[in-house]
KEFI-679842 format. One line per field, with one value per atom (N, C-alpha, C): residue number from 0; residue in one letter; atom name; x, y, z. Coordinates in steps of 0.02 Angstrom, whole numbers. Layout:
BEGIN
nutor = [NUM,...]
sero = [A,...]
zado = [CA,...]
c1 = [X,...]
c2 = [Y,...]
c3 = [Z,...]
***
This chain:
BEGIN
nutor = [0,0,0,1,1,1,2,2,2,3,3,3,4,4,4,5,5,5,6,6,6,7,7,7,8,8,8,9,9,9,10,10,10,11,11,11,12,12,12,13,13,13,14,14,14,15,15,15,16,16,16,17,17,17,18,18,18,19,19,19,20,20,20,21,21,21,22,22,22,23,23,23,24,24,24,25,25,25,26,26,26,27,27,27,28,28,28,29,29,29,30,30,30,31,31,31,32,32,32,33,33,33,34,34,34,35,35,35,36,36,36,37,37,37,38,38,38,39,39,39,40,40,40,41,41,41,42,42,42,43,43,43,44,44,44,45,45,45,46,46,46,47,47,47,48,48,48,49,49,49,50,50,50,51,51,51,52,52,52,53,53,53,54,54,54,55,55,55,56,56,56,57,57,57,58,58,58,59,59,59,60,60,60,61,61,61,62,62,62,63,63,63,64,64,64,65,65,65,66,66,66,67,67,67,68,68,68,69,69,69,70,70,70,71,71,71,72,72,72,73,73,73,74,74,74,75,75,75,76,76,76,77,77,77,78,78,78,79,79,79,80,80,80,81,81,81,82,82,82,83,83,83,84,84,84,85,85,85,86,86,86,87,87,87,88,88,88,89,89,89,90,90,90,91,91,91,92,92,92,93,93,93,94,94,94,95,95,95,96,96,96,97,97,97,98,98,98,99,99,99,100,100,100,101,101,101,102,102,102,103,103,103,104,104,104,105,105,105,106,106,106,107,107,107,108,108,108,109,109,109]
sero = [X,X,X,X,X,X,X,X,X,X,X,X,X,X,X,X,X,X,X,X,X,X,X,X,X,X,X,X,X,X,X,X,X,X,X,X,X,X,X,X,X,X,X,X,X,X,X,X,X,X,X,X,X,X,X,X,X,X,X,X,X,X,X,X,X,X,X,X,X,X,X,X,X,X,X,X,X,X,X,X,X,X,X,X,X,X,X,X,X,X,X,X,X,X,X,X,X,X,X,X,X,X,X,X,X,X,X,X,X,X,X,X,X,X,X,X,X,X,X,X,X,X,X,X,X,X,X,X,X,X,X,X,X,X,X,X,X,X,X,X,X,X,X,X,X,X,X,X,X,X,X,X,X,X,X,X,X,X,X,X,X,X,X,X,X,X,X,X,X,X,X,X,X,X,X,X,X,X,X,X,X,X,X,X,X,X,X,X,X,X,X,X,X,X,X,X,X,X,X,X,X,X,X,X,X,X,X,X,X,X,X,X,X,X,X,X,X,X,X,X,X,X,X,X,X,X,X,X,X,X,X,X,X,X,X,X,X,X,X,X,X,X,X,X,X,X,X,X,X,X,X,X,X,X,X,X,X,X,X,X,X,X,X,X,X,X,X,X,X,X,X,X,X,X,X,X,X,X,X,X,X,X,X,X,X,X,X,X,X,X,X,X,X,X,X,X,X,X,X,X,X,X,X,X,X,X,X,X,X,X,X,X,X,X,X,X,X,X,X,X,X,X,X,X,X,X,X,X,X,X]
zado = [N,CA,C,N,CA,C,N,CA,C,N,CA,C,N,CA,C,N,CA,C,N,CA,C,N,CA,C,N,CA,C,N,CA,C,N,CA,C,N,CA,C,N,CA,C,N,CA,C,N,CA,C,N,CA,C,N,CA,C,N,CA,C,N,CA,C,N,CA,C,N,CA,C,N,CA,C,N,CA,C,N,CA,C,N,CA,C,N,CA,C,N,CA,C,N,CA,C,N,CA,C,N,CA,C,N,CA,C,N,CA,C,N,CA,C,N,CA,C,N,CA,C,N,CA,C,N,CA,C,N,CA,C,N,CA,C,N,CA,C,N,CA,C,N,CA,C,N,CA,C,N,CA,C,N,CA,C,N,CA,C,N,CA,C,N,CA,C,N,CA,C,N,CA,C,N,CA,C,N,CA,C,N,CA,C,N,CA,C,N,CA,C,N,CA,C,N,CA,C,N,CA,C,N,CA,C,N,CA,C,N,CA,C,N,CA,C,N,CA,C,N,CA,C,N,CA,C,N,CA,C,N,CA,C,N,CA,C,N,CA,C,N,CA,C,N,CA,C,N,CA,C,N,CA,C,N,CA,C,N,CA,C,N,CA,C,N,CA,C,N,CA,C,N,CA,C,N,CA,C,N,CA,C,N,CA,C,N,CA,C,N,CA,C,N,CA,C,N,CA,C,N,CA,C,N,CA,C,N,CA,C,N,CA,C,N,CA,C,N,CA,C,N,CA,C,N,CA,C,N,CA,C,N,CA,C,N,CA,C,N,CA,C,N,CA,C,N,CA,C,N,CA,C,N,CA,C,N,CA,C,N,CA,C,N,CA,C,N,CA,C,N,CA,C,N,CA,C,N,CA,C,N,CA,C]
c1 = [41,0,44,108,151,153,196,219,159,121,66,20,29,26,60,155,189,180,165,156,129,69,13,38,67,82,125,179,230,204,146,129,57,42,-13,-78,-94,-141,-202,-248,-304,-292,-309,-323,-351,-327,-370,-361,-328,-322,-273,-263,-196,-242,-213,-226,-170,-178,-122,-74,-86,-48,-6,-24,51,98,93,118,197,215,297,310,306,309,312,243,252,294,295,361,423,457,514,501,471,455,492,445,448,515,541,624,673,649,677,662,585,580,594,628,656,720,754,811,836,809,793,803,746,723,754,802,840,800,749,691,695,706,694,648,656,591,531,552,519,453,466,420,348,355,308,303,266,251,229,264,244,163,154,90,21,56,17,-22,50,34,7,-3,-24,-103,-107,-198,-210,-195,-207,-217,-190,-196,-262,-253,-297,-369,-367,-448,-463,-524,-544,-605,-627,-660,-679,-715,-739,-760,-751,-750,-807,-848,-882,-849,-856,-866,-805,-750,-695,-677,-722,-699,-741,-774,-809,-751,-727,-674,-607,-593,-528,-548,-594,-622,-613,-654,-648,-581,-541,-470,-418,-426,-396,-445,-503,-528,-518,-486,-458,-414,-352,-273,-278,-344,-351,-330,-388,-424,-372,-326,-274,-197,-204,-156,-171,-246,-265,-282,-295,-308,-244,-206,-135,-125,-192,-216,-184,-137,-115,-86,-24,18,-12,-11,-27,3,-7,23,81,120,195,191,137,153,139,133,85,29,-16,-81,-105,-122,-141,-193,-243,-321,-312,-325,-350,-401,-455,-547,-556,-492,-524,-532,-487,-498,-526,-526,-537,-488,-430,-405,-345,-305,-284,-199,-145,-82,-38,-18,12,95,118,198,235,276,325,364,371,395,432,415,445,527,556,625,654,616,640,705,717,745,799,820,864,904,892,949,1012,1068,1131,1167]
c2 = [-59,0,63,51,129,132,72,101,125,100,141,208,226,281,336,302,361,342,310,327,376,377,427,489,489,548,577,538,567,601,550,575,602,643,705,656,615,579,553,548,559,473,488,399,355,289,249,246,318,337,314,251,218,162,123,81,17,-42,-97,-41,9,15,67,90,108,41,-21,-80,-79,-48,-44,-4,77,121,97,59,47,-20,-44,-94,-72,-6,18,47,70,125,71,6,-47,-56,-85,-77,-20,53,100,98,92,104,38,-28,-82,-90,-33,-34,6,78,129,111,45,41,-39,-41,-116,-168,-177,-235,-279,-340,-382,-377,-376,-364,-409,-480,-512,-525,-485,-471,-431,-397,-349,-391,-430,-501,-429,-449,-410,-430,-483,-514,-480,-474,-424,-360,-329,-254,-250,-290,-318,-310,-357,-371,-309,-269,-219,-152,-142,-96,-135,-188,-207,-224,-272,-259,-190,-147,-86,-121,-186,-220,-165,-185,-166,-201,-225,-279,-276,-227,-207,-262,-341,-381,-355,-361,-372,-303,-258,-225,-241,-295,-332,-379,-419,-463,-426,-395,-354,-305,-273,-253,-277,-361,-387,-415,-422,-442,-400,-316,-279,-268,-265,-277,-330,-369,-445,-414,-390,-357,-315,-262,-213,-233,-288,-319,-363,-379,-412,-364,-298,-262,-231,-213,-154,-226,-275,-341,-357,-367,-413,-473,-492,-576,-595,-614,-643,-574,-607,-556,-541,-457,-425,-442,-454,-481,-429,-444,-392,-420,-422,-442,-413,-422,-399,-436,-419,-459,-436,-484,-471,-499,-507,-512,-530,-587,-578,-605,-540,-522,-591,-595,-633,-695,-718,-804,-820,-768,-771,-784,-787,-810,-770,-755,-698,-745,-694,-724,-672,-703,-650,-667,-626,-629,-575,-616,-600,-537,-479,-417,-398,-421,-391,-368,-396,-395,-396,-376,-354,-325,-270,-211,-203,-280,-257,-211,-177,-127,-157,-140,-160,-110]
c3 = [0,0,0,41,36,-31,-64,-136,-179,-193,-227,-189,-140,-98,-125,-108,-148,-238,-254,-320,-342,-306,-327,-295,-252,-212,-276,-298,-365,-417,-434,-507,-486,-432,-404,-424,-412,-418,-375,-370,-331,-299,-225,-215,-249,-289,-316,-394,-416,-497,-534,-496,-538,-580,-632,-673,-687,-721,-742,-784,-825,-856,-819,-766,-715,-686,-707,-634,-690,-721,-729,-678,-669,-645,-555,-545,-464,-467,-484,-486,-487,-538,-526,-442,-425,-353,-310,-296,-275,-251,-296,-300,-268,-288,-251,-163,-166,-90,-40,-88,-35,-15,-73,-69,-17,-6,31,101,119,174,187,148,162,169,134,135,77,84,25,-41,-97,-149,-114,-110,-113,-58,-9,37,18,-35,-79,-151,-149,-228,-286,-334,-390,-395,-392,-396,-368,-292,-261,-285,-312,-331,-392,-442,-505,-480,-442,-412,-382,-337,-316,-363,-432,-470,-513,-521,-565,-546,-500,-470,-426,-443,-396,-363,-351,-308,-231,-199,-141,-97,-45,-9,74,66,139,196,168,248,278,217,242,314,318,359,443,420,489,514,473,470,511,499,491,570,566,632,705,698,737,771,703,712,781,758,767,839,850,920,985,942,997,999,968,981,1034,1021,1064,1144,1142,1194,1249,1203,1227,1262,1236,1250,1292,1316,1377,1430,1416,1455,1505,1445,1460,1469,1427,1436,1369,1359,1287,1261,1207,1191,1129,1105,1062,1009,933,856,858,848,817,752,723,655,593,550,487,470,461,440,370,314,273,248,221,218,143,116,43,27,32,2,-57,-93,-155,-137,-111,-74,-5,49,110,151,146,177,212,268,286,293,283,304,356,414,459,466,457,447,497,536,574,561,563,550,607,671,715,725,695,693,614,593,500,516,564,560,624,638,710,726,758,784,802,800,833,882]
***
């Protein structure tokens, strides 16, 4: 979502006003902003960003889904009953199915 964020941010573009025929353009970005931020390409699937320019789908449940998710985290951090996700969570509307990936330590300090 950053890289096509700053995409649009680059080329003064309204949220959402991108198309397939920008996915060279956010693919080069891609590349700049992993390099930038010392992150593997492969953590950001071209694939991804392909589907994301290309379907403008709308997903209502998904924000019941995703809601509730982020309300157990809540629940668990002002609780202190179970440890809060340090992770990334990602939701994909088209299959249902969500994948959560370990981020916490992408970035160790030394």
């Amino acid at each position: 979502m950053r890289v096509i964020e700053r995409f649009e941010e680059i080329e003064d573009r309204n949220p959402g006003d991108i198309s397939i025929t920008d996915l060279h353009g956010l693919l080069n970005l891609k590349k700049e902003l992993c390099e930038a931020n010392s992150l593997k390409e492969s953590l950001v699937p071209d694939a991804l960003l392909e589907r994301l320019v290309k379907h403008k789908w709308e997903f209502p449940p998904v924000c019941a889904i995703i809601g509730g998710f982020l309300g157990q985290e809540v629940i668990k951090a002002i609780s202190g009953k179970g440890d809060p996700l340090k992770n990334f969570f990602y939701f994909d509307a088209l299959n249902g199915k969500g994948l959560i990936e370990d981020i916490s330590n992408a970035n160790p300090k030394n």
